[in-house]
N, C-alpha and C positions, 0 to 999 in steps of 0.2 A: 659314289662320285670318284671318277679318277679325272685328274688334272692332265695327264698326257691325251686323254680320248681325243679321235679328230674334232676339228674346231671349225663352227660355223665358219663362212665365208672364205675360209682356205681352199687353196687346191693340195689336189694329192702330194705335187712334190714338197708345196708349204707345209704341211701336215707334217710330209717324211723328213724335212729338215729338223722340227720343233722334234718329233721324236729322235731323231740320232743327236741333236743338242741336247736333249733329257736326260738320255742314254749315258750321254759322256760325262753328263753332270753329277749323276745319280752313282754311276762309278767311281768317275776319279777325282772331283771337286769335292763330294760330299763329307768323303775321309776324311780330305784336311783341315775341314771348315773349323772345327774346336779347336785345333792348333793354331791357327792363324790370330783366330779370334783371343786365345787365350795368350798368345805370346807376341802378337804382330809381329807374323813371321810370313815371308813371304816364299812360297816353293818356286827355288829356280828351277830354269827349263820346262815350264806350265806353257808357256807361248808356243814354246816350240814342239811339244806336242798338241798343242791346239791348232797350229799350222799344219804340221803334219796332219790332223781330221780335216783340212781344208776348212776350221776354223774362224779364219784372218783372212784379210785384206775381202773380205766378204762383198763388197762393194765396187771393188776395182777390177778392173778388163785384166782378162788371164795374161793376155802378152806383159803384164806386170809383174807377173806371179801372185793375179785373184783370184777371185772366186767368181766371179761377172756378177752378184747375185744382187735382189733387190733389196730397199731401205725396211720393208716388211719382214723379207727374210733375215734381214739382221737382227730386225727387232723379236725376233723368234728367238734367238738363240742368244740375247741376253735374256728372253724372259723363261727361257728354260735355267740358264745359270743361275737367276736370280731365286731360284727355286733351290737350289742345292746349294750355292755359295755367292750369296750376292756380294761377300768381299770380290772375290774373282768378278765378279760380274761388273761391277764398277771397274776395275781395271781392264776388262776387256775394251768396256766402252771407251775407256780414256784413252787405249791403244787404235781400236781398230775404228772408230769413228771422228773423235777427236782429232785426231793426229794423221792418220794415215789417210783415212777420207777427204779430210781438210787436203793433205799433199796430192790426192790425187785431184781432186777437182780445181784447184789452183796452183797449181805447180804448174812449172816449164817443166817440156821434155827431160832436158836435163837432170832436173831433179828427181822425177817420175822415176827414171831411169838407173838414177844412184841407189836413191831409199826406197821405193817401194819393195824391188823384190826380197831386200832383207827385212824387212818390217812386214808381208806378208807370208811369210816362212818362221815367222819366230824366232830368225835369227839377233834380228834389232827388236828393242822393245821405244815405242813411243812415248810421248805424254803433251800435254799442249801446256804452255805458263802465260795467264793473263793475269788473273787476280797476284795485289801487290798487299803487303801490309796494311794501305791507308787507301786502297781502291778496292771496293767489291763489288757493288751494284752499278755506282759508277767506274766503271774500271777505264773507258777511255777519258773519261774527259780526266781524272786522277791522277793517269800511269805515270810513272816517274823516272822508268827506265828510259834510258835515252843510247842512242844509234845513231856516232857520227862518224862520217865518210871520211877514211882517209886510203886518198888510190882507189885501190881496186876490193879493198875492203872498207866493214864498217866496225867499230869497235863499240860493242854493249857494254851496259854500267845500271847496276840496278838490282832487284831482291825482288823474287817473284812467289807469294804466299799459298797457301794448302792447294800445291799442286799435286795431284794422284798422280802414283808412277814416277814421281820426282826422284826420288834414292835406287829407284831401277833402269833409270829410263836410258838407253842409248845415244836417241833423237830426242831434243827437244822443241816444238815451236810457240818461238817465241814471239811476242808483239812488244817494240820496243816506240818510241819519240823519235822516228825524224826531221821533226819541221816543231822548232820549241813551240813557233808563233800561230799555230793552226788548229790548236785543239786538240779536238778529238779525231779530227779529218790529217794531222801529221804523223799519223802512227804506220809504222812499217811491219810486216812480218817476216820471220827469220825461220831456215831451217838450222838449229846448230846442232853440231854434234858433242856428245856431252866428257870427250876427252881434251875437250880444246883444251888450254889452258886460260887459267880464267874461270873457268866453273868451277860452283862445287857446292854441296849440298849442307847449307847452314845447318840446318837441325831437321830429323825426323820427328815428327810431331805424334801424338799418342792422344786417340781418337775415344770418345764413347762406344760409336758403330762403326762398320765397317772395317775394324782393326786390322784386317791383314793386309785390307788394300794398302799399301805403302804412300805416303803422303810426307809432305816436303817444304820446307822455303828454301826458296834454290837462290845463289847468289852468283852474278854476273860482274867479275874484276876485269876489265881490261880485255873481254873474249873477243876476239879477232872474226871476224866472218867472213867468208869472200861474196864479192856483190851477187856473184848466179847463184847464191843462197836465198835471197830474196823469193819468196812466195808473193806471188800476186803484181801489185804496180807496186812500187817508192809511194811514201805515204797516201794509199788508198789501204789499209792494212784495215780500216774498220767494216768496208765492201767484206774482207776476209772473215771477221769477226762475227756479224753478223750472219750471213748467211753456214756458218757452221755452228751457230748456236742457235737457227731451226732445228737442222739435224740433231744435236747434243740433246733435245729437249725431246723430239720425239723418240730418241735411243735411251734416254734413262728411262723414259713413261713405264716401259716393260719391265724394268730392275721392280718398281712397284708392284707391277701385276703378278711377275714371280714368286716376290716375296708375301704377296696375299694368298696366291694358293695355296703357297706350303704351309701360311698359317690358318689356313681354312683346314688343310688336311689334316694337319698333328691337332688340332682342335676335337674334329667332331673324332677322330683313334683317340683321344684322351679322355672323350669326353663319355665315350664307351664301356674303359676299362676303369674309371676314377668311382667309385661308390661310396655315398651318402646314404642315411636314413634305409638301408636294405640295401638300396638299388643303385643302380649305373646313371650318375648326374644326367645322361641322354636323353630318360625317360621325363625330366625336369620341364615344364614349358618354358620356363625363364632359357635355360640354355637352348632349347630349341629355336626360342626367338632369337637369342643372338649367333644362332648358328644359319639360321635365315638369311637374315640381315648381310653376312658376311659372304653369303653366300651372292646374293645381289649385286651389295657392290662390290663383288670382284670380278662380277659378270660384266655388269655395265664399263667398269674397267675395260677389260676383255676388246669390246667391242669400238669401244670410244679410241683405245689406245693402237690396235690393227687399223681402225679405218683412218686415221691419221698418219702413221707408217705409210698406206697405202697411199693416201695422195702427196705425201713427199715424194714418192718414186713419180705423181705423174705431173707434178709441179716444175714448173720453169727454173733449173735452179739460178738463172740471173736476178726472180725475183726473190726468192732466200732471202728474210732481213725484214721484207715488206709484206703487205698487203695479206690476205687469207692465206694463206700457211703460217706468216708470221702468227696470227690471233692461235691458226689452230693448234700448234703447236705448243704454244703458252698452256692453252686450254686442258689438253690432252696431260702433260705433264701436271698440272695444276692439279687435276680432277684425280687422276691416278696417285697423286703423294697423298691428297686429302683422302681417299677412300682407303690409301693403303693406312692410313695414319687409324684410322676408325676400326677396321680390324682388325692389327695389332693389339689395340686399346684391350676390342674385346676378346681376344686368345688370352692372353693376361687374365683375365677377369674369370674364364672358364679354365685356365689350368691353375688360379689360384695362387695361394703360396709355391709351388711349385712352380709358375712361370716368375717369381722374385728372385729363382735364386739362379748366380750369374751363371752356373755350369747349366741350366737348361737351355734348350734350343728355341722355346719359349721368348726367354731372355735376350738369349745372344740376335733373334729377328727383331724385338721389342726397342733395340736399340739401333737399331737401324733405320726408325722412324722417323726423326727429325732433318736427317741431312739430305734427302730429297725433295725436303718442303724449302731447301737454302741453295741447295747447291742449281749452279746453271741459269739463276737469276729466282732470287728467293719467289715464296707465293707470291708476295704483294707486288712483285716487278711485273710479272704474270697477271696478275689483276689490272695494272696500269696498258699491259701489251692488250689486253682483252679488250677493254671498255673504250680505249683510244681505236681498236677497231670498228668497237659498234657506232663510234660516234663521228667516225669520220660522214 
């Protein structure tokens, strides 16, 4: 089995992407991944040779400096990364979906026009800050940061928690309180740039998985914004929210898929060369079956998580937030943590005492299990988007 071979339902050039994001992965991500992992450390100027591969801004119109490409082909080329370096892979998504997708499909010209072509070149790096201390699932009705108008700016106040990309980021978007009295419906979105003054990044936080991704509580003093920073309308900020946290959900689905083939892969190569009782654990049925198994559901992954990618590209994005993409998307992400979560369990279980110990690669993907089943709206929020669909 090779994990690069063409892939049902792709076209040749979706194919030819998934292979030159392997290619790049397999190359220049895969080296650094124990370092990261071991020191959370993050390699500067990785964007900007990821822009230079034409990379970045994967989803926006080239007059921006993008790539024009589709929400499948992006989800290619995290799930190629998430196969050699899903720290990377997780910050890719936090830059190039997150963030810059978000500016592009809500943004004024203006804006368009300032940040994307540095944040598509890798000269800017992104990050998006909703989650707060004391808000995660509910993050608007909670948020506590608050956006008041004075002139022709608005001035942010507030602490925005485990944001990815937070200690590297350039650009940050922010969703702050403009209207005390309106809930979750007075919430504004902000581009800001992160030398304002007024930022700064309270503490880097020190993760189980994902370690090199770089992660944050970022703190908002007194930061100045001008109003044409504003993304979207004056408090419609959860319109924005919403409909980029379809997208966010079917962009992580793949980080999973990635990170099950490669643990399919280094499974059945260990499970080859590891010998008990004479022979090569492979010839074992017990490992056979769990090498089945994983093999399945990383198919049905495959498949569930491409055909979801694909109908975000043919979906309305005005309805983003609502109706069938909203379910499928929950679904898609849901189905992919949980199956990635399963064979993880059992790569572990066939490398044995060797996948306990933290310098294996075993390990270092084994831990990387739990924060997809949390992050982007844990399982159960997912569970509540699904079943609120069927019962409409």
């Amino acid at each position: 089995m090779t994990v690069n071979s063409p892939q049902f339902g792709l076209t040749e050039e979706q194919n030819a992407v998934l292979e030159a994001a392997d290619q790049f992965g397999k190359t220049y991500l895969y080296p650094l991944s124990e370092k990261m992992d071991n020191e959370e450390w993050w390699p500067t100027g990785i964007f900007k040779q990821m822009g230079e591969m034409g990379l970045l801004g994967v989803t926006v119109d080239p007059k921006y400096g993008g790539v024009g490409m589709s929400y499948l082909s992006a989800g290619l080329i995290a799930q190629a990364f998430g196969r050699w370096n899903h720290a990377v892979a997780l910050s890719w998504v936090a830059h190039d979906n997150l963030c810059v997708d978000n500016i592009y499909r809500n943004g004024s010209e203006f804006i368009r026009e300032k940040y994307l072509p540095g944040l598509c070149s890798g000269e800017l790096v992104g990050c998006l800050a909703l989650t707060e201390p004391g808000a995660g699932s509910d993050a608007l009705g909670s948020m506590r940061t608050t956006a008041r108008k004075e002139g022709n700016e608005y001035v942010l106040n507030g602490r925005k928690m485990y944001i990815t990309n937070g200690p590297i980021a350039d650009i940050t978007l922010v969703y702050a309180k403009t209207d005390l009295h309106a809930g979750s419906k007075g919430i504004t979105a902000f581009v800001v740039e992160t030398n304002t003054p007024g930022f700064g990044v309270a503490q880097k936080l020190t993760k189980m998985g994902f370690r090199g991704s770089q992660t944050a509580e970022l703190v908002f003093d007194e930061v100045r914004v001008p109003a044409e920073n504003i993304l979207g309308i004056e408090n419609r900020g959860h319109v924005v929210v919403m409909s980029g946290l379809d997208f966010e959900r079917a962009m992580i689905a793949p980080i999973n898929l990635g990170i099950s083939e490669r643990a399919l892969e280094i499974s059945i190569a260990y499970s080859k060369i590891r010998e008990q009782f004479g022979k090569p654990i492979s010839s074992f049925q017990m490992i056979q079956s769990k090498l089945a198994d994983m093999y399945v559901w990383a198919e049905t992954s495959r498949v569930f998580v491409h055909k979801v990618l694909a109908e975000c590209d043919a979906a309305d994005k005005k309805e983003s937030g609502r109706g069938p993409i909203h379910m499928q998307t929950a679904a898609s992400v849901m189905y992919a943590a949980n199956m990635c979560n399963k064979i993880l369990n059992e790569m572990v279980q066939i490398h044995g005492g060797t996948g306990y110990i933290w310098e294996s690669e075993a390990n270092r993907l084994f831990r990387a299990t739990k924060l997809l089943e949390i992050g982007a709206g844990t399982t159960e929020v997912r569970k509540m988007i699904i079943s609120k669909g069927l019962l409409l």
